[in-house]
C-alpha positions in Angstrom: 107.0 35.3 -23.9 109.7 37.9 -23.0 109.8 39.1 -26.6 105.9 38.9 -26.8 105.7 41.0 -24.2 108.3 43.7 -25.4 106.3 44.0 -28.7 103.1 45.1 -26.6 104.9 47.6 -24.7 106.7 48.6 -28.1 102.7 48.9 -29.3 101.4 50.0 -25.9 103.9 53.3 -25.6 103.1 53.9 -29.2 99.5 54.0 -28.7 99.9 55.8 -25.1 101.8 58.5 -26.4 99.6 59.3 -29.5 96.1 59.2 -27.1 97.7 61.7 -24.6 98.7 64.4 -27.0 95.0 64.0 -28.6 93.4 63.9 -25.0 95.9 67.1 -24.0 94.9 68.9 -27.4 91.6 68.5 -26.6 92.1 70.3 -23.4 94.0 73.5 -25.3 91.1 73.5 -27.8 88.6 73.7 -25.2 90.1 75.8 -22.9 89.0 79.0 -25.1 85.2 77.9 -24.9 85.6 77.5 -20.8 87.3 81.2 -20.7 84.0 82.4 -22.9 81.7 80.2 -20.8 83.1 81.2 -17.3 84.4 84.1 -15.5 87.8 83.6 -13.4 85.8 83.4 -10.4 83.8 80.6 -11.9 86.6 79.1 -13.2 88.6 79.1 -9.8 86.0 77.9 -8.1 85.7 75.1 -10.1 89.3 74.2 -10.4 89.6 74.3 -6.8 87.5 71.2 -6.6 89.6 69.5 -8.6 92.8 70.4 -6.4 91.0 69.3 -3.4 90.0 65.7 -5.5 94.0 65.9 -6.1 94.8 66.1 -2.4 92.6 64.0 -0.9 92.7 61.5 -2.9 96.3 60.4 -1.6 94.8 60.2 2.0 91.5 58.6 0.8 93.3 56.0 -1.6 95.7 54.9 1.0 98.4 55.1 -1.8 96.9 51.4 -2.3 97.8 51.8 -6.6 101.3 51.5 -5.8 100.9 48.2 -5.0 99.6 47.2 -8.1 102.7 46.5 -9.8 104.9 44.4 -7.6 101.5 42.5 -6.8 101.4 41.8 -10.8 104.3 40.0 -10.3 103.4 38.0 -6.5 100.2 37.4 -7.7 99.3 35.8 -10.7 96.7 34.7 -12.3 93.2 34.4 -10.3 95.5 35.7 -7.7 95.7 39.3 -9.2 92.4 39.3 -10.1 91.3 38.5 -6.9 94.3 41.2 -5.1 92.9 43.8 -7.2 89.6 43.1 -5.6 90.6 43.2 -2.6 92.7 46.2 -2.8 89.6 47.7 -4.0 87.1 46.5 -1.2 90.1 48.4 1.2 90.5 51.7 -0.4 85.9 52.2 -0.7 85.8 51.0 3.1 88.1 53.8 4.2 86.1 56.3 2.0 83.3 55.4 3.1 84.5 55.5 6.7 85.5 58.9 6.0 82.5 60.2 4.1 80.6 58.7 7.2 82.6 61.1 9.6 82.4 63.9 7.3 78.7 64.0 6.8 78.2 63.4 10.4 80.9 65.9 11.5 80.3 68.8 8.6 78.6 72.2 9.5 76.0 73.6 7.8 77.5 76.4 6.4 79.9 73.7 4.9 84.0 73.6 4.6 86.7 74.3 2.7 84.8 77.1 0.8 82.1 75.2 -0.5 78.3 74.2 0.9 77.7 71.2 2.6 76.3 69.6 -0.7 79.4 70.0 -2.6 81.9 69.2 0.2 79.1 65.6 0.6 79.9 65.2 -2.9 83.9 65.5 -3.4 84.3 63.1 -0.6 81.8 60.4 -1.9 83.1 60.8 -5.3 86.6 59.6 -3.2 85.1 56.2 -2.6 84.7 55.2 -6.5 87.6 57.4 -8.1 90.2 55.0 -6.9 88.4 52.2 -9.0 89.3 54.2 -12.4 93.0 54.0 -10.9 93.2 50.1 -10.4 91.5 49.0 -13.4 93.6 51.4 -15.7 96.9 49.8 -13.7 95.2 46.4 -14.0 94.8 47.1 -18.0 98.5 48.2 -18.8 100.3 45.5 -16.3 98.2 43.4 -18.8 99.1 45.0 -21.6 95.4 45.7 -22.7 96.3 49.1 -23.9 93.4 49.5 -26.4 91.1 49.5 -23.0 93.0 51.1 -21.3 92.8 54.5 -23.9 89.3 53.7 -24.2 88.5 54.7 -20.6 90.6 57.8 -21.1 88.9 59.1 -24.3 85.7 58.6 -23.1 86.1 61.0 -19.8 87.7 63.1 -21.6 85.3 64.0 -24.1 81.8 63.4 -22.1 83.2 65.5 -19.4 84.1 68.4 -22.1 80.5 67.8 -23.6 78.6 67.4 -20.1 80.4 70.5 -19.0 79.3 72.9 -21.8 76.0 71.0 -22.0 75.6 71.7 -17.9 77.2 75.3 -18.2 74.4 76.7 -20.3 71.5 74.7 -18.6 72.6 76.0 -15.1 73.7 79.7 -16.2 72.9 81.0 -12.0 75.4 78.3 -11.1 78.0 78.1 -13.8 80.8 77.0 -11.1 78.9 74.0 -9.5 77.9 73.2 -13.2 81.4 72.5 -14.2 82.0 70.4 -10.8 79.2 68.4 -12.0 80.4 68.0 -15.4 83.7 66.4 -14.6 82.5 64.5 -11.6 79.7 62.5 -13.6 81.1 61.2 -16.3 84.3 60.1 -13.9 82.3 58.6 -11.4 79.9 56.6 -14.0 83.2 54.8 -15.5 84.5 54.1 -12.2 81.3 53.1 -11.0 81.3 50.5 -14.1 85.1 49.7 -13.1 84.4 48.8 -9.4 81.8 46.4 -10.6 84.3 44.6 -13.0 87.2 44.3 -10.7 84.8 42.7 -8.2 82.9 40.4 -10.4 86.4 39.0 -11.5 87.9 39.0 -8.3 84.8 37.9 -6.5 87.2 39.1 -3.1 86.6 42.4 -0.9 87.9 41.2 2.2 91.4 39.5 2.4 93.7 40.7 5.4 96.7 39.5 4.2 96.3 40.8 1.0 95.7 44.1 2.7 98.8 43.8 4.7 100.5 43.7 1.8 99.1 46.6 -0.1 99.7 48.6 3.2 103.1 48.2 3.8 103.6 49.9 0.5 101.0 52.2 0.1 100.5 54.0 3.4 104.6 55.4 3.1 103.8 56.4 0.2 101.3 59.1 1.6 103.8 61.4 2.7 105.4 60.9 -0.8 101.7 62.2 -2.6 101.8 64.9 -0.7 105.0 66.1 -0.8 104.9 65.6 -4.8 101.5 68.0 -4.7 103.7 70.8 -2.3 106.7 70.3 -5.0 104.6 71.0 -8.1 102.0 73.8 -6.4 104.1 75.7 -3.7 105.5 78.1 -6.1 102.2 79.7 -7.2 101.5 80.2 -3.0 104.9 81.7 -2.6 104.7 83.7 -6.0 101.2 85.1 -5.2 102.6 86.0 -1.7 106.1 87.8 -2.7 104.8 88.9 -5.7 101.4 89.6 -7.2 98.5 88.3 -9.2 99.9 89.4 -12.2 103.4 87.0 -11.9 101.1 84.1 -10.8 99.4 84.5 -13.9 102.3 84.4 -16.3 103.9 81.9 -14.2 100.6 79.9 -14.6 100.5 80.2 -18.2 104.5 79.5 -19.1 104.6 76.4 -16.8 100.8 75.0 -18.5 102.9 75.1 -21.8 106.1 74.0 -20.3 104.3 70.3 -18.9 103.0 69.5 -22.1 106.1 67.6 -22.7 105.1 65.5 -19.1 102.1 64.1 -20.9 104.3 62.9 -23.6 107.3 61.5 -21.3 105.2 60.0 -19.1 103.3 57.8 -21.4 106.2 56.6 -22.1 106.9 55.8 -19.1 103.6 53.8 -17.9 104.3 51.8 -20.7 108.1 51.0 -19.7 106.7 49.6 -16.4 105.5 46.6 -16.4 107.9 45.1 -18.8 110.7 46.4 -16.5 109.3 44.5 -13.7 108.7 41.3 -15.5 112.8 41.8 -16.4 113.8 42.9 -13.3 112.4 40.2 -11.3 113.9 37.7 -14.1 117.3 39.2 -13.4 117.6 40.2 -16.9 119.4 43.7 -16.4 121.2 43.7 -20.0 117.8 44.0 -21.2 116.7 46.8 -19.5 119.9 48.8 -19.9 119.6 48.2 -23.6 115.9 49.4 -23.6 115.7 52.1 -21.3 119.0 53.6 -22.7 117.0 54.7 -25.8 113.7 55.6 -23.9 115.8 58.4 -21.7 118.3 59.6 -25.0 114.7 59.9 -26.7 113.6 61.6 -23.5 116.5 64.1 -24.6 115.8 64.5 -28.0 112.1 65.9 -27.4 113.1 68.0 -24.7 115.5 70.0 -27.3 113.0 69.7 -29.6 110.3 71.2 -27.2 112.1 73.8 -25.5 113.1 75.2 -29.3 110.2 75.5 -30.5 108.3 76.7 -27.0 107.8 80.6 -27.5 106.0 79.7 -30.8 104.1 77.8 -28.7 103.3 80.4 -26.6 102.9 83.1 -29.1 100.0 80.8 -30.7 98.0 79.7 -27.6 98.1 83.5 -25.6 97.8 87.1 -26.2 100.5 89.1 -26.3 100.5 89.9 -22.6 101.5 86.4 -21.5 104.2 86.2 -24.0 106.9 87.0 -20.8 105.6 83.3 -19.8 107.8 81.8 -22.9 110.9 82.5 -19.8 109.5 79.7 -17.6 108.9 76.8 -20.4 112.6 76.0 -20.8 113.9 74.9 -16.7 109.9 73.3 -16.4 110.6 71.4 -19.2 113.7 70.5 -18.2 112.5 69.6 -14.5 109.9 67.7 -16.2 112.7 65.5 -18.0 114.7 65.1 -14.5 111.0 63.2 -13.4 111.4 61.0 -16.6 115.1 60.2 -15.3 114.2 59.9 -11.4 111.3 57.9 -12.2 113.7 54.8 -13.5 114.5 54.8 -9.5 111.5 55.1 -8.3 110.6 51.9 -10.2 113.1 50.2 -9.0 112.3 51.0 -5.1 108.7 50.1 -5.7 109.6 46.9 -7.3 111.9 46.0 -3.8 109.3 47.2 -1.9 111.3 50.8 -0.5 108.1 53.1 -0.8 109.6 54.3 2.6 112.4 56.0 0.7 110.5 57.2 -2.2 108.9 58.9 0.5 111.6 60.5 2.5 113.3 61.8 -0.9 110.3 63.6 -1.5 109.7 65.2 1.8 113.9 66.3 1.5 113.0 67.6 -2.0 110.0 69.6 -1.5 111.6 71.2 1.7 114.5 72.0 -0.1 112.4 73.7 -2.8 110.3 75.7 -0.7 113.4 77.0 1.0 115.1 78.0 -2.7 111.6 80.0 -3.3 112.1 81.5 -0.7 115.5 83.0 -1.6 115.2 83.5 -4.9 111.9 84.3 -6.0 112.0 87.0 -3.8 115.4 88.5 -5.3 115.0 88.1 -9.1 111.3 87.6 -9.3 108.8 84.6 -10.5 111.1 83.7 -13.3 113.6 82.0 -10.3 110.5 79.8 -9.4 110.9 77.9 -12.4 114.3 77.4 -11.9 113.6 76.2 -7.9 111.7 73.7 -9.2 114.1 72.6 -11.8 116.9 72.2 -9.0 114.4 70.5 -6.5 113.4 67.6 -9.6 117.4 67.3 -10.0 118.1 67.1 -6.0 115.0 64.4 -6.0 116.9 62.4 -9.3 119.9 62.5 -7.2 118.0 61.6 -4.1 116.7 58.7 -5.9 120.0 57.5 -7.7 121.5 57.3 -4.1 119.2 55.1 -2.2 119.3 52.5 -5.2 123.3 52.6 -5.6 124.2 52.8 -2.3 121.2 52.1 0.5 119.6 49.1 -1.8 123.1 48.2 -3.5 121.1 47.7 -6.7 123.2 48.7 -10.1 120.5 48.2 -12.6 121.3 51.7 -15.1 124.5 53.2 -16.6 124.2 55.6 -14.6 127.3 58.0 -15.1 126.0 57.6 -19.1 122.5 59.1 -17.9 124.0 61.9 -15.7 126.0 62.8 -18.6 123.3 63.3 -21.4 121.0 64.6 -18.7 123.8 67.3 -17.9 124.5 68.0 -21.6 120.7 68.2 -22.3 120.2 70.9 -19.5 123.2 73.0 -20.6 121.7 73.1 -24.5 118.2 73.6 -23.1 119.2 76.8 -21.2 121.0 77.6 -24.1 118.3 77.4 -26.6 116.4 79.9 -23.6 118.6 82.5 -24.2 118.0 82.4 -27.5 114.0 82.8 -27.5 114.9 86.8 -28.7 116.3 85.6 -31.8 114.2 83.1 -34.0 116.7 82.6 -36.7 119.9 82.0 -33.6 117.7 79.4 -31.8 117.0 77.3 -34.7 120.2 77.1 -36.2 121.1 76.4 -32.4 118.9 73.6 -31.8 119.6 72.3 -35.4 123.3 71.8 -34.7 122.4 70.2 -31.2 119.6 67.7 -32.5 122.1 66.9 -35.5 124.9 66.1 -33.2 122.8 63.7 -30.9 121.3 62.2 -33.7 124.6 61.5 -35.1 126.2 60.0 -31.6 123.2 57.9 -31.2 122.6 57.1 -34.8 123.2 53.0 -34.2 120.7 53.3 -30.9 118.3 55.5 -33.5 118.8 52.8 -36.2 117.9 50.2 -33.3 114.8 51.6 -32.4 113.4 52.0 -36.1 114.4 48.5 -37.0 112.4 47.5 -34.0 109.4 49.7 -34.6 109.2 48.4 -38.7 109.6 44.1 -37.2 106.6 45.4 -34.6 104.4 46.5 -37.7 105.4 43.3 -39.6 103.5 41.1 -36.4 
């Protein structure tokens, strides 16, 4: 079963990482017919919604989704079914509860910078978003990857086709149009989720089941937030020291610079639940083994990435927004320190800690905002990237800490990751201050990605022979 099991996730990372890259590469091909479509007031306007969606949803959610995974484990069977139900029925009663207050409580002149009829419908769309969450947890705890996708590729490509369609119907109200076009398509599927995870639960009320989800999901609030404030402070604090025009390239360098997150963390939502199902078997060689090549391939992209990033740049924007190739290199790297720090997280959750997830992150985002402060004002928007770089390394250490030493939990080689983290930062910012000289860098990063394949060529050899017996099933 074990073995089973490591073959889907094999499968299921394979599959998650090639439908994120398609679903992200939808987004930069379409991003030119939005830009066409809307102005930047328009645009804004729009995208605002979506950060308030972003924001609210960790209060409206109740954090709840954390759950899901430990609960894989303490429920099984009909049990989980039934959990995710339940968990379900919680989270839609609070937003409901709240969407109750706020239509009762709302002016007429509306909030938040939007009417009353928009502000009515980001906060009912809260009560059936969370739906898309659980079943899409539900399907990769299960290993039902091929579902899973499905739900993804479908928003993503009615929302794109709804949006357009609605942006040229509605041409007096292009902003409002694109609001619409993302919220329909989303709240359809998760409309159709909600009914599927009740008809196979059959549950919406259990209070012990919600005393459970609880007691891990409501410290994980403050951790939501803080993660939001540690990814979207520096465009506040950039726009404030600096001006429009550094938010701008900031904007642009970092959008290229998290493409790598879509690939990293797909790997890591497929990692999951077979770490759990180890973990809780006590089978620790295992995961070493495993997750040993997951964070040296980690590595190996990031190189990759960061080398060929100012081409990057050069092909999606005009000439103007080149300066933005600066900021890929430390947001690539901060994004890799999440693909380490994340290793910890999932062992906290699985132990039930979301209490320290959450202080780490509160310690982290302070600790960035105070940096900004510093630095951006001294040497520009440039040292933003960098802030956040140091505050995703403080947060890995942050997280290596509370497992080692408050939860006494040695599950990693630790002092190994540290070490091919640290070497992996120092030829990152290497390859950066080569970005003047094509021909320097990729000789550079040639050398470097030839020497790590080399030192990990038996680990390399591992994970082929194990991808070619995975075809052979």
């Amino acid at each position: 079963m074990a073995e089973d099991h490591s073959n889907k996730a094999v499968r299921s990372g394979i599959w998650y990482v090639i439908s994120n890259v398609l679903i992200r590469a939808v987004g930069i091909i379409t991003a030119p017919v939005y830009t066409r479509l809307l102005t930047t007031s328009e645009t804004g306007f729009a995208n605002n919604f979506n950060n308030y969606v972003s924001i609210f949803y960790v209060v409206t959610g109740l954090c709840l989704i954390y759950s899901v995974g430990r609960a894989k484990l303490d429920y099984e069977g009909r049990a989980f079914d039934e959990y995710m139900s339940a968990v379900q029925g919680l989270s839609s009663l609070f937003g409901l509860a709240l969407f109750a207050g706020v239509a009762i409580c709302i002016p007429d002149t509306g909030m938040l910078g939007y009417n009353r009829l928009i502000v009515l419908i980001l906060f009912g769309y809260m009560c059936l978003y969370p739906s898309i969450d659980y079943m899409q947890y539900k399907l990769r705890f299960e290993y039902r990857y091929r579902e899973n996708i499905a739900i993804s590729v479908f928003i993503t490509i009615v929302t794109v086709v709804l949006s357009v369609a609605l942006i040229l119907l509605m041409p007096e109200d292009k902003g409002f149009a694109k609001i619409l076009g993302t919220v329909i398509p989303s709240a359809v599927i998760a409309l159709g989720c909600y009914i599927v995870l009740l008809k196979n639960g059959r549950k919406m009320v259990d209070i012990n089941m919600w005393k459970y989800a609880l007691r891990i999901g409501i410290p994980m609030i403050p951790h939501g937030l803080a993660m939001i404030l540690l990814a979207r402070i520096d465009v506040s604090m950039i726009s404030d020291m600096c001006d429009y025009s550094a938010v701008g390239l900031y904007t642009s360098g970092y959008t290229i610079g998290t493409l790598l997150m879509f690939v990293v963390n797909a790997v890591g939502n497929a990692w999951v639940p077979l770490f759990n199902e180890r973990l809780d078997a006590g089978d620790t060689a295992a995961i070493r083994r495993d997750n040993r090549i997951l964070m040296e391939a980690g590595c190996f992209m990031t190189v990759c990435f960061i080398a060929v990033a100012p081409e990057f740049v050069k092909l999606l924007y005009a000439k103007p927004y080149w300066e933005s190739m600066w900021v890929v290199a430390p947001v690539a790297l901060g994004t890799l320190c999440q693909y380490f720090y994340t290793n910890y997280v999932n062992a906290e959750l699985f132990y039930k800690k979301t209490a320290l997830i959450a202080l780490n992150s509160c310690i982290a985002a302070g600790i960035n905002i105070a940096l900004n402060y510093i630095f951006i004002k001294s040497y520009g928007y440039i040292a933003a990237a960098y802030t956040t770089l140091a505050g995703y390394f403080i947060l890995m250490i942050l997280h290596y800490v509370a497992t080692t030493y408050l939860l006494k939990k040695k599950i990693y080689n630790d002092g190994y990751y540290f070490i091919i983290l640290t070497v992996t930062m120092a030829a990152g910012i290497l390859l950066c201050t080569m970005y003047g000289s094509v021909l320097l860098r990729y000789a550079a990063a040639a050398a470097i990605i030839a020497a790590f394949a080399f030192i990990w060529r038996h680990d390399i050899q591992s994970f082929l022979q194990m991808l070619k017996s995975k075809k052979s099933t």
